[in-house]
TORZALUM-443301 format. One record per atom (N, C-alpha, C): residue number from 1; atom name; x, y, z. Coordinates in steps of 0.02 Angstrom, whole numbers, m for minus. Atoms other than C-alpha are relative to their C-alpha. Example, Ala and Ser with C-alpha at 12.3 -4.5 7.8 and 13.67 -1.06 7.14 Angstrom:
<nodes>
nr_atom_x_y_z
1_N_45_m59_0
1_CA_615_m225_390
1_C_45_60_0
2_N_m42_m59_m3
2_CA_684_m53_357
2_C_m39_55_37
</nodes>
This chain:
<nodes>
nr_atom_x_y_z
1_N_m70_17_m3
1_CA_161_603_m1250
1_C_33_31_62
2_N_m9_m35_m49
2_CA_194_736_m1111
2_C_m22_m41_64
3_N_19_45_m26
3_CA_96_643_m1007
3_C_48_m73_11
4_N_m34_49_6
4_CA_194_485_m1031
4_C_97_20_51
5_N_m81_m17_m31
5_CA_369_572_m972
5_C_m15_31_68
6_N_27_m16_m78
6_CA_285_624_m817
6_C_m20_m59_40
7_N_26_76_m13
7_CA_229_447_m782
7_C_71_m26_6
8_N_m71_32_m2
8_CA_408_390_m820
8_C_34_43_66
9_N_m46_m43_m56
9_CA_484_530_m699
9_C_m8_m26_57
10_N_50_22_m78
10_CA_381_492_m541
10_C_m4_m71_m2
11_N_m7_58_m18
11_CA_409_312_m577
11_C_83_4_28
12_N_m42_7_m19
12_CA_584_330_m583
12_C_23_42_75
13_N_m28_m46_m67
13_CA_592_467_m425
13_C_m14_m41_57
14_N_18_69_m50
14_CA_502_308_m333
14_C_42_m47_m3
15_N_m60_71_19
15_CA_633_190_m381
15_C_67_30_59
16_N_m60_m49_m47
16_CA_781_306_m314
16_C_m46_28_67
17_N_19_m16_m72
17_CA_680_355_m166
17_C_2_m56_54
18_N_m22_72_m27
18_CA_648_164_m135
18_C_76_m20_27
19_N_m68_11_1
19_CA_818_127_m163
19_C_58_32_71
20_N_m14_m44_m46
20_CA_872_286_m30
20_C_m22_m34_43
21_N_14_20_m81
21_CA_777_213_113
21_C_12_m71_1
22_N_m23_89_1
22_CA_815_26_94
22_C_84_39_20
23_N_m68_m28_m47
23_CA_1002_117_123
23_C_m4_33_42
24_N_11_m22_m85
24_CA_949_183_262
24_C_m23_m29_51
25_N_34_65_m54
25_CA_858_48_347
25_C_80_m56_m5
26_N_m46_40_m22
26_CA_1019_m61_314
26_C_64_35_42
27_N_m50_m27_m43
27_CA_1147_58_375
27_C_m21_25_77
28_N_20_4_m100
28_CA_1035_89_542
28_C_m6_m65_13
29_N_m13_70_m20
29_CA_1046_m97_550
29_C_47_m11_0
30_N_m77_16_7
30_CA_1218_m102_525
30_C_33_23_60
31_N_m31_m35_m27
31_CA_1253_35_622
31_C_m26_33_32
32_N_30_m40_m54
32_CA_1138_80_770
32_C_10_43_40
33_N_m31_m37_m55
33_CA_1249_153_885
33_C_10_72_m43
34_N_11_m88_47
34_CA_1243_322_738
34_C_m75_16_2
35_N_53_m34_m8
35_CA_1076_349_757
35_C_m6_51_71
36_N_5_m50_m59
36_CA_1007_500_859
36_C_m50_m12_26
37_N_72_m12_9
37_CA_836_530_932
37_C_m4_75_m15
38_N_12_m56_36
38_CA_748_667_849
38_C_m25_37_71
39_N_0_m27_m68
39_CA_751_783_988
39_C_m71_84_m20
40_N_35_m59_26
40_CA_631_949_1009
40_C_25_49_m14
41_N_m37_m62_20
41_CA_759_1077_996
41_C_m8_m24_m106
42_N_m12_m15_93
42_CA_805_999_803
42_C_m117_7_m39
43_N_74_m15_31
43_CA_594_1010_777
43_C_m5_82_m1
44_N_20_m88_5
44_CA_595_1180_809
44_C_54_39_m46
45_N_m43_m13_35
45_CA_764_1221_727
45_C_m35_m22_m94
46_N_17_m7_60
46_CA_673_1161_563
46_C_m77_38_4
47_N_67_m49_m2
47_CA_489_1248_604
47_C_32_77_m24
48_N_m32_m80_m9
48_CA_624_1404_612
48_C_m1_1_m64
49_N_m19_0_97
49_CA_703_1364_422
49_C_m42_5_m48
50_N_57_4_34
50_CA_528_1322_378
50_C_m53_58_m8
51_N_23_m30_m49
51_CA_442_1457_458
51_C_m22_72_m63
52_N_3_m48_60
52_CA_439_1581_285
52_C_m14_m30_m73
53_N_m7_38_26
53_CA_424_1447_167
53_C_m84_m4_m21
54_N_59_m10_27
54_CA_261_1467_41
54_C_m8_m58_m23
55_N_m7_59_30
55_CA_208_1329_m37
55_C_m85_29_m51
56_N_79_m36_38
56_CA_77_1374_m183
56_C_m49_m81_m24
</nodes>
């Protein structure tokens, strides 16, 4: 049964994730001129945030 609500979760976190980038692919279609390019300073600015960050 546990099983089963874990199956439901991770379906639904795929649904809303779906859902998230389909609004994001239409609003950078909408609205190109807001996009940035991902530059190297903001890569390194998250390596920094990341940079202590365990993951077990």
């Amino acid at each position: 049964m546990e099983t089963e609500n874990v199956y439901e979760a991770n379906e639904d976190e795929g649904i809303i994730i779906s859902l998230f980038l389909d609004f994001l692919i239409k609003d950078a279609m909408q609205n190109p001129s807001k996009l940035v390019p991902y530059t190297q300073e903001m890569s390194d600015e998250t390596d920094d945030l990341l940079a202590d960050v365990v993951i077990d």
